[in-house]
SESE-435993 format. One record per residue (C-alpha): residue in one letter; x, y, z. Coordinates in steps of 0.05 Angstrom, whole numbers, padded with zeros to 5 digits, always signed. Each point is the difference from the previous one (the first is absolute). Layout:
// SESE-435993
aXYZ/...
//
This chain:
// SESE-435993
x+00210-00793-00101/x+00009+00050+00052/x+00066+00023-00021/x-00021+00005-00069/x-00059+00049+00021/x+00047+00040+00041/x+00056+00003-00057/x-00066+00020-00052/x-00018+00056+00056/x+00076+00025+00009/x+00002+00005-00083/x-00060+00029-00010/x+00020+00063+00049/x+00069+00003-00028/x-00043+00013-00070/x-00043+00047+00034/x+00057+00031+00022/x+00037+00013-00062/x-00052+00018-00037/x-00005+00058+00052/x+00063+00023-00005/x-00007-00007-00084/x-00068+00043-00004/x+00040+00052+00044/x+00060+00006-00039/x-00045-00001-00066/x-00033+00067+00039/x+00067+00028+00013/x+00023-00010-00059/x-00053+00015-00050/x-00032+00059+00042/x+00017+00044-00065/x-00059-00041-00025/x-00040-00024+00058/x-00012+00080+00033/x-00032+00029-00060/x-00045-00068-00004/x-00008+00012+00064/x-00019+00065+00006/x-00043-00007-00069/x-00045-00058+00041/x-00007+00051+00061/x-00016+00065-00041/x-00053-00059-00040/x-00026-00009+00065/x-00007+00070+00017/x-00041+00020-00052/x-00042-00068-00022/x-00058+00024+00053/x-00001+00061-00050/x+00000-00038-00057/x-00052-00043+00027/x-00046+00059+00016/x-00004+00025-00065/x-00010-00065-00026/x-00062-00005+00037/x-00020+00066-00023/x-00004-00017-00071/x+00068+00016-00022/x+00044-00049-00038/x+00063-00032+00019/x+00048+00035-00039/x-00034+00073+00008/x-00003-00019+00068/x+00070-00011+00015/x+00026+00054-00055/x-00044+00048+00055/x+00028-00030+00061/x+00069+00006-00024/x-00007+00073-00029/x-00027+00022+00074/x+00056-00037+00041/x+00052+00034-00057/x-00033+00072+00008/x-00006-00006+00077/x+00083-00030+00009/x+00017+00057-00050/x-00035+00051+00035/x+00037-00024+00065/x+00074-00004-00029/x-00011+00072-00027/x-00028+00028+00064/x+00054-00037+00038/x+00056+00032-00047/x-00037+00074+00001/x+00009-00005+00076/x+00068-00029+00011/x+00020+00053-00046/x-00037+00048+00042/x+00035-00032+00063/x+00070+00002-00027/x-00006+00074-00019/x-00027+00025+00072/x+00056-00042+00036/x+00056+00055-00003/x-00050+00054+00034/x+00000-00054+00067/x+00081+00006+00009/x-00005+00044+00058/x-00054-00038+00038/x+00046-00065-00023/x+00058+00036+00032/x-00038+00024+00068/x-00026-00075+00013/x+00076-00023-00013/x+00023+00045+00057/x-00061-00017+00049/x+00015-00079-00016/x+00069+00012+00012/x-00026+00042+00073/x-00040-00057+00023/x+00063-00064-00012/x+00058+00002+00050/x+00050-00040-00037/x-00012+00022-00063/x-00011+00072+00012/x+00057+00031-00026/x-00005-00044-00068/x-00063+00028-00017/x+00013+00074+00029/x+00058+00006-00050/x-00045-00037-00060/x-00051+00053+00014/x+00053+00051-00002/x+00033-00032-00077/x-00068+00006-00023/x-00014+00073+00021/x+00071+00017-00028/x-00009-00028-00065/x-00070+00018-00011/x+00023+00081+00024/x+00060-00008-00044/x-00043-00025-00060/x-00049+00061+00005/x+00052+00054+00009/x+00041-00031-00052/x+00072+00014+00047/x+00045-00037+00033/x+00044-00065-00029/x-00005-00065+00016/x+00056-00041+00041/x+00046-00049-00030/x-00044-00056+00042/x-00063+00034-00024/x-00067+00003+00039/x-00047-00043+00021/x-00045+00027-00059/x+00041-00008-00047/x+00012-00073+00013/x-00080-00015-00002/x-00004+00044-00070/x+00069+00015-00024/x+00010+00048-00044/x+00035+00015-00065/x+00078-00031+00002/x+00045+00049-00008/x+00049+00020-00056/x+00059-00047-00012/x+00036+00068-00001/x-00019+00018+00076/x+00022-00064+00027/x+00072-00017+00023/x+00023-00076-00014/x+00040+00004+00066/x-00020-00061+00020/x-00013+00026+00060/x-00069-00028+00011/x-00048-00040-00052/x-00024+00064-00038/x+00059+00013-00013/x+00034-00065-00031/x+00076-00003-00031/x-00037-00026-00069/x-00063+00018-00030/x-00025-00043-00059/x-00072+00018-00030/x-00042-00068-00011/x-00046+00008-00047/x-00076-00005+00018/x-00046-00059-00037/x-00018+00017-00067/x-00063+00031-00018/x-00030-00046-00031/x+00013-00059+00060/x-00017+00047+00046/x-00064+00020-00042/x-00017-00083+00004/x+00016-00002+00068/x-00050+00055+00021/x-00058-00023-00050/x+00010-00069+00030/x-00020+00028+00065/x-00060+00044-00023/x-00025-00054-00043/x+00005-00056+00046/x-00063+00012+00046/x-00036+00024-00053/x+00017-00068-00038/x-00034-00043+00053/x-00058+00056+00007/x-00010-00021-00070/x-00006-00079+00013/x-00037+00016+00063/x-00045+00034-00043/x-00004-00048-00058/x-00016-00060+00054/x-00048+00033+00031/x-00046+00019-00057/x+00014-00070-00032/x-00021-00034+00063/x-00063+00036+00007/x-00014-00007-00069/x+00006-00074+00003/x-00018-00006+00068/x-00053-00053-00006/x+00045-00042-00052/x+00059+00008+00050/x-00039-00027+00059/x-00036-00063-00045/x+00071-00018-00022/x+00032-00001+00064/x-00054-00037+00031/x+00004-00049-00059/x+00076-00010+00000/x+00002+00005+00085/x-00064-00043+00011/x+00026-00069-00017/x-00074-00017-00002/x-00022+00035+00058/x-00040+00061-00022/x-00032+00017+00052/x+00054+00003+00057/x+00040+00046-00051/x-00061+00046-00012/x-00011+00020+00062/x+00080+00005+00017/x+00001+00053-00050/x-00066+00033+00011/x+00021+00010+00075/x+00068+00021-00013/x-00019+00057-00055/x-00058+00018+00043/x+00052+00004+00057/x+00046+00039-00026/x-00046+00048-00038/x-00036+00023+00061/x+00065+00010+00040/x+00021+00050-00054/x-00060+00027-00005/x+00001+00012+00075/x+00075+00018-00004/x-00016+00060-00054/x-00058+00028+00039/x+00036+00003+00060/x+00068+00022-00026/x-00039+00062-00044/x-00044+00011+00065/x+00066+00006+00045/x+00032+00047-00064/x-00066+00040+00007/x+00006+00009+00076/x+00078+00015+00001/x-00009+00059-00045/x-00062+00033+00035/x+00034-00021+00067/x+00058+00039-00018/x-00030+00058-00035/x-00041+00016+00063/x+00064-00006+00032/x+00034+00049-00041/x-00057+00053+00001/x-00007-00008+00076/x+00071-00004+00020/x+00052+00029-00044/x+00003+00075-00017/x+00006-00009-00075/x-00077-00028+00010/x+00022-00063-00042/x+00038-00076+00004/x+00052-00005-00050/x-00020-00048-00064/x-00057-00031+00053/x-00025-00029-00063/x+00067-00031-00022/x-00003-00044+00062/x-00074-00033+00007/x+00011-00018-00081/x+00064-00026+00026/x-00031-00033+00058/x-00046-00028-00040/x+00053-00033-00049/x+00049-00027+00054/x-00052-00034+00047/x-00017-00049-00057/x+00075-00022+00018/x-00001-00038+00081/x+00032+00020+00053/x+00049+00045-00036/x-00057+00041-00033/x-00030+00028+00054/x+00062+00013+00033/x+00026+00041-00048/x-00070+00036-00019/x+00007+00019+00080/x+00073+00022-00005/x-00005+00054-00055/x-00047+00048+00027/x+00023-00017+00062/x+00066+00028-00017/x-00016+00060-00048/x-00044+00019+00066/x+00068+00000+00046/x+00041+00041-00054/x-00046+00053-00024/x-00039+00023+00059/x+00038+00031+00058/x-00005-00037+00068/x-00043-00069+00012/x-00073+00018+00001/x-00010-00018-00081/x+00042-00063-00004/x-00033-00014+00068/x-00071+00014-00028/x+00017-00051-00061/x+00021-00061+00041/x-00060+00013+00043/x-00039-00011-00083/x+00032-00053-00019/x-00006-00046+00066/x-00070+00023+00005/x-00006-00025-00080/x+00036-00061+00013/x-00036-00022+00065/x-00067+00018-00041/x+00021-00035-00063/x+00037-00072+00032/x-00059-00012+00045/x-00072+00024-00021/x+00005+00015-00077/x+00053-00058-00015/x-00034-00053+00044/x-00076+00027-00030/x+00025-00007-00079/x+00046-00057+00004/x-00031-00044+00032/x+00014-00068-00020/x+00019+00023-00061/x+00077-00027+00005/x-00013-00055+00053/x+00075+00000+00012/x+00030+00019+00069/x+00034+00055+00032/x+00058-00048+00009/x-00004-00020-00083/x+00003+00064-00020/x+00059+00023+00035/x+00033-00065-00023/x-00027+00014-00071/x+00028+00067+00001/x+00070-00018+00021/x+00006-00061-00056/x-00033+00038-00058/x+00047+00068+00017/x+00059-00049+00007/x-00024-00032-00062/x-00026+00058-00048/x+00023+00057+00041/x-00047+00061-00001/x-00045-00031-00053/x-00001-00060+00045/x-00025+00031+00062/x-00059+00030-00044/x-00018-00067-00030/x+00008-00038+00077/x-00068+00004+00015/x-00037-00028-00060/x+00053-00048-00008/x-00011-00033+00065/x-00078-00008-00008/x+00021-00034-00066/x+00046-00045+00046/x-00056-00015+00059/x-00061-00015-00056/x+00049-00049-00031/x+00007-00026+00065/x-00077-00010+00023/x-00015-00037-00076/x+00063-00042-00012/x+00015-00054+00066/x+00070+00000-00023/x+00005+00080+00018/x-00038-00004+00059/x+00058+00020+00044/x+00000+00072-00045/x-00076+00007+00035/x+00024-00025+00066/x+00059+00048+00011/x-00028+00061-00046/x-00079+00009+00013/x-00028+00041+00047/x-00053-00057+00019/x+00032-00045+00057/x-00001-00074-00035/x+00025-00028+00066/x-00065-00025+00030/x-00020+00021+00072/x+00017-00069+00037/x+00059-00003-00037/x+00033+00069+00035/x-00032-00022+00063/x+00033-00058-00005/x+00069+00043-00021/x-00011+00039+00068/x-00009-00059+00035/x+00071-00039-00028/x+00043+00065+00022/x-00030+00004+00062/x-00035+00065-00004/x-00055-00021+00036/x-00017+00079+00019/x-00010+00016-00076/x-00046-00072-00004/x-00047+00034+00042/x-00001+00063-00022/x-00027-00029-00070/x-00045-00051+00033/x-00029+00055+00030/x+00003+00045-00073/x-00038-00060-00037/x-00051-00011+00064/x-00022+00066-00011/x-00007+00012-00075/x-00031-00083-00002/x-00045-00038+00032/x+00014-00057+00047/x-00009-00052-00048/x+00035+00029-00055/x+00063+00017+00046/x-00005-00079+00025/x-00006-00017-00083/x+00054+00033-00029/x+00045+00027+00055/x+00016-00049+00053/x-00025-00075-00018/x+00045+00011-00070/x+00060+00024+00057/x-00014-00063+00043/x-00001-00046-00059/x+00063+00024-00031/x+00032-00008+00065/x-00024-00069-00007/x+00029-00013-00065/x+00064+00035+00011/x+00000-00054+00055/x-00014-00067-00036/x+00048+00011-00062/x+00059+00020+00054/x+00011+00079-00011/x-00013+00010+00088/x+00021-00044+00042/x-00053-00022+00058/x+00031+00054+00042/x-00013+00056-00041/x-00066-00034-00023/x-00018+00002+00073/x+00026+00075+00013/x-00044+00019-00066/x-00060-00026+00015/x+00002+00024+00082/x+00006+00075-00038/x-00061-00021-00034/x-00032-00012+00062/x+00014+00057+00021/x-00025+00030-00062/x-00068-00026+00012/x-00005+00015+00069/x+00016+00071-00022/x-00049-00009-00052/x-00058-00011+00069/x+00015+00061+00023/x-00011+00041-00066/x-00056-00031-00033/x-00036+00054-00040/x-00070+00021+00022/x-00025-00023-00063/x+00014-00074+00020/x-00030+00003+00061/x-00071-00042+00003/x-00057+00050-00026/x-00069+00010+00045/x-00042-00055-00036/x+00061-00045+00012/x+00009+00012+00079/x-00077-00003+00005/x-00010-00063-00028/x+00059-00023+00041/x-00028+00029+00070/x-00068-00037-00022/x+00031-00074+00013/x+00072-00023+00027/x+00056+00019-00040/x+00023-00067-00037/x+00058-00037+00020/x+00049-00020-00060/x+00052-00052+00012/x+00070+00020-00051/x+00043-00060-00017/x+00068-00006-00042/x+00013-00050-00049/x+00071-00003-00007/x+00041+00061+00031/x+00000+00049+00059/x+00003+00055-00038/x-00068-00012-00020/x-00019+00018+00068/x+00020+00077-00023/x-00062-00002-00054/x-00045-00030+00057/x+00022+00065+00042/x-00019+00036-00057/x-00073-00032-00008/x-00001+00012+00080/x+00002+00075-00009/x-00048+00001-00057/x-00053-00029+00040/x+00004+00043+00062/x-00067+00015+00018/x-00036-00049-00045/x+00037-00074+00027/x+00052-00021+00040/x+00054-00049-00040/x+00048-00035+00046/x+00062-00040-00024/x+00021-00063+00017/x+00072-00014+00004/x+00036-00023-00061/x+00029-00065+00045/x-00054-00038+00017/x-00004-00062-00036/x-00067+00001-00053/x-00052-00055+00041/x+00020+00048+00067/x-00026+00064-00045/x-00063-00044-00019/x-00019-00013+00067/x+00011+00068+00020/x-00044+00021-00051/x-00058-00046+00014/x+00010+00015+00074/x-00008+00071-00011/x-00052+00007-00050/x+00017+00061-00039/x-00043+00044-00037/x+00040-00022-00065/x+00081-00023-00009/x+00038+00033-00046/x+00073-00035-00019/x+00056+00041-00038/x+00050-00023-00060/x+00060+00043-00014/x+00023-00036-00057/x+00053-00032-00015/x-00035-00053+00018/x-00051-00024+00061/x-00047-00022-00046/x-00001-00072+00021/x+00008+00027+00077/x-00061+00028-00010/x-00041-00049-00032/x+00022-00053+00053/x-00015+00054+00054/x-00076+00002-00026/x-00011-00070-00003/x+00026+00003+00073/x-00048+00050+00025/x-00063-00031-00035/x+00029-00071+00024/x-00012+00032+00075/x-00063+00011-00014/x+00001+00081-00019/x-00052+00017-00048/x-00003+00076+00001/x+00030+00043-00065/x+00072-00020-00010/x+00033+00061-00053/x+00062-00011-00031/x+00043+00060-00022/x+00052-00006-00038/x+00041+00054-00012/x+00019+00004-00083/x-00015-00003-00068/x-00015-00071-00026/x-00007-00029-00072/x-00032-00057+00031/x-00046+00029+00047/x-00056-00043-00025/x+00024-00058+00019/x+00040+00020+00063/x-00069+00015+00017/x-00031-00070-00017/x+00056-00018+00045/x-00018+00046+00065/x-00073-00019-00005/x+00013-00082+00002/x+00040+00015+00065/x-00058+00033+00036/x+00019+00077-00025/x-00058+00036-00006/x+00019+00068-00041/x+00072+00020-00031/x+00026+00067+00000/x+00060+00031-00036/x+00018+00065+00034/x-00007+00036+00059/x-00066+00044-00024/x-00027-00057-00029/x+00004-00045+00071/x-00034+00061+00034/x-00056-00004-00052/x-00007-00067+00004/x-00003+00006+00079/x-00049+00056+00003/x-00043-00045-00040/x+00010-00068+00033/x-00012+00043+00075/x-00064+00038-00031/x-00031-00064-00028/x+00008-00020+00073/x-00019+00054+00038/x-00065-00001-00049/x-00015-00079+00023/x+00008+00020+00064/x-00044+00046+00008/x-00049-00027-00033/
//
């Protein structure tokens, strides 16, 4: 039976595993169809908070997405054409910046020592060529210059030209080839141009259709992805649109915010610095920036190196190029921690880690279009994984929420030995918790998985015993840092200066390491009762007449489970049987099904309360001790 489980287990993650490798190849492969889809979802995303708005206003669906749509296409159209006005712009001014291109060629080549010369006689080519092209003298060599290989010029008659063949331009045999013909090359070029504009188009078409049919899209989906289970799949969806709609929203405002500050930045940089009183096409580059930091990573990159680098040609020396990369750090400092922290939010809930990742695989995947769509993508990817079980792993590895509990990277620390790093977050969750909670869900989860690890073989007793010494340590750590806020409060040291503090007795049921919880209920009740431990050796009757001999203020015995649940039972009826018959609390450290009856159990053995955590035994102390201190004084 065994076998057959592990062969089922081994099959089912070979299927997993190919039908991984099939939905990438189908992504590959049918990204002609997938990227507009795609992109058609994310610009439906975009604009459905729009949509909504009107709706709300009074407006009805179809006026209110014809509006939406109109105002996106007037406000992309207005950008291309202001985008193309200044490149156009840009590429005109370019030949009036040769000479300050030349003079930084010649101080670059100054400042290098091996390269010097290299760049000395580049700086020289260009100066010839450009003098020889405004005074209209002087013929080029048979190698030709430096210009003319970056923008060669007109060939030269077949009648000037010797067929030596004494070099390459001047072959034995000359045959003309003739060029494409028109009308394939007419195709060729139309095929190009119409191209993007084709999947503009079907972006276009599945966007409006999608938020048209928005609410019929989402019931269907939920009906046909459901299997039954509406309400898991409702809120899947809800969270991921909501997701992804307020990280674009975000996105937008800060991209246009940074476009906004970029061109003011570097038009006060132009009128302050430069003597023509102005920054070359400084609007060119925040509408640019704008555009290209929707893209990670690479965007902002590239938004950075274009002004940058216009800055460096144009203007002579370093104060304006310096001036701009002081901007644009400044920007980017601003914009990657207050505004993007203060708008995101948890809006993505994926990682720093997952996005990188996400970036690489989408580019790899989709190339440019990819890295655009990484982001939204990957949010789809981690809600799948909180709603479906069988994608929880997509959640675990993607989300920006840590899934690993607290005791369970404790415990981590603890297994490679990093027993530096295991303090330093005991010490991080002392101080954000309280005593109990730390005790709760921090170290009694660490001790009891050390436990388990234990009793189904994964440690041997050596390691066992090396793990739970650290945790010792741990806790003695943990006596030395105890927030002020679980220290006794006034009424509580008053009331235990007004009698003797009481004595409490700790027992184990079953296993020493229970005597690392007792430690813990030790240093919980400094100030308001002294617990000491007896050792987990002596035989049960021996702990009875201890007990009875020493008459504590109550006894408190500890279960770790697995098991000690019949140790303990027998160890009650051993204390009462010596003639103890103060409070007797069992805590038992778990969650039970049962706990009814395990209680039954507890109480026919002499057990007087039950507890099930480490808070909970406190409570039930503080209570048991006041009850006494109240008969006592009275």
């Amino acid at each position: 039976m065994a076998n057959r489980k592990s062969d089922l287990a081994t099959l089912a993650s070979v299927a997993q595993l190919l039908a991984t490798v099939l939905i990438v190849a189908a992504l590959y492969f049918a990204r002609d169809v997938f990227i507009p889809l795609a992109l058609g979802l994310l610009l439906s995303f975009l604009l459905s908070p729009i949509v909504n708005r009107l709706e709300r206003a009074g407006i009805p669906n179809i006026a209110a997405v014809v509006t939406t749509a109109a105002l996106a296409f007037i406000l992309l159209a207005s950008g291309f054409t202001l985008i193309a006005r200044e490149l156009t712009s840009l590429v005109g001014d370019l030949p009036k910046h040769k000479h300050e291109l030349v003079a930084k060629a010649r101080s670059l080549g100054g400042m290098t020592t091996g390269v010097s010369g290299s760049l000395g006689d580049l700086a020289e080519e260009v100066t010839e060529a450009i003098e020889e092209s405004e005074n209209g003298v002087g013929e080029p060599s048979d190698e030709g210059s430096f210009w003319e290989t970056l923008l060669p010029g007109p060939a030269k008659n077949a009648e000037d030209i010797t067929h030596d063949g004494t070099s390459a331009k001047a072959p034995l045999y000359v045959k003309e080839v003739q060029s494409d013909l028109p009308l394939a090359s007419w195709a060729t070029t139309a095929g190009t141009v119409l191209s993007p504009l084709a999947t503009a188009g079907l972006v276009s078409v599945f966007a409006l259709f999608m938020l048209v049919h928005r609410e019929d899209l989402r019931d269907r989906i939920i009906y046909v992805v459901s299997q039954g289970n509406y309400v898991t799949t409702t809120e899947a969806l809800d969270e991921a649109a909501s997701r992804i709609s307020r990280y674009l929203m975000a996105q937008s405002i800060i991209n246009a915010s940074y476009g906004f500050v970029l061109t003011l930045g570097l038009t006060v940089i132009g009128v302050t610095m430069t003597e023509a009183g102005s920054f070359p096409n400084a609007i060119l580059w925040g509408v640019l920036a704008t555009c290209l930091r929707f893209v990670p990573y690479l965007g902002p990159t590239a938004a950075a190196v274009f002004p940058l680098a216009l800055a460096l040609s144009v203007f002579p020396g370093y104060g304006v190029a310096l001036a701009v990369l002081a901007l644009i750090i400044t920007m980017e400092l601003v914009s990657n921690n207050v505004l993007e922290p203060w708008l995101y939010g948890t809006s993505t809930g994926i990682s720093a880690v997952a996005v990188i990742v996400a970036a690489v695989f989408w580019g790899w995947l989709w190339g440019p279009v990819g890295l655009l769509l990484s982001t939204p993508l990957t949010v789809c990817l981690v809600v799948l994984g909180r709603y479906v079980p069988r994608f929880k792993v997509l959640s675990t590895l993607l989300s920006e929420e840590v899934a690993i509990k607290p005791s369970m990277r404790l415990y981590q620390r603890l297994l490679a030995g990093d027993e530096h790093r295991a303090k330093e977050m005991l010490n991080e969750h002392t101080r954000e918790n309280t005593l109990e909670s730390t005790c709760d869900e921090f170290l009694i989860p660490m001790i009891k998985r050390i436990r388990r690890d234990h009793d189904e073989e994964h440690l041997t007793d050596v390691d066992a015993n090396r793990l739970l010494a650290m945790a010792g340590g741990l806790i003695a750590e943990l006596d030395r840092c105890v927030a002020p806020s679980d220290e006794p409060s006034d009424h509580e040291i008053d009331v235990a200066s007004a009698v003797d503090v009481p004595n409490i007795i700790g027992c184990t049921s079953h296993h020493f390491s229970e005597l690392l919880v007792l430690n813990l209920l030790r240093i919980g009740g400094v100030g308001l009762f002294n617990l000491d431990s007896i050792d987990d050796d002596i035989l049960p009757q021996q702990v009875g007449q201890e007990i009875a001999r020493r008459d504590p203020s109550m006894v408190v015995i500890v279960v770790l489970p697995k098991g000690g649940f019949v140790q303990a039972r027998y160890l009650c009826r051993s204390v009462r049987n010596e003639g103890y018959t103060g409070p007797i609390l069992v805590s038992c450290l778990g969650k039970f099904k049962n706990f009814d009856k395990l209680f039954i159990k507890f109480r026919k053995a002499g057990a007087t309360g039950m507890a099930t955590s480490y808070s909970q035994t406190r409570s039930k102390i503080d209570s048991i001790l006041s009850r006494r201190d109240s008969v006592t004084l009275v």
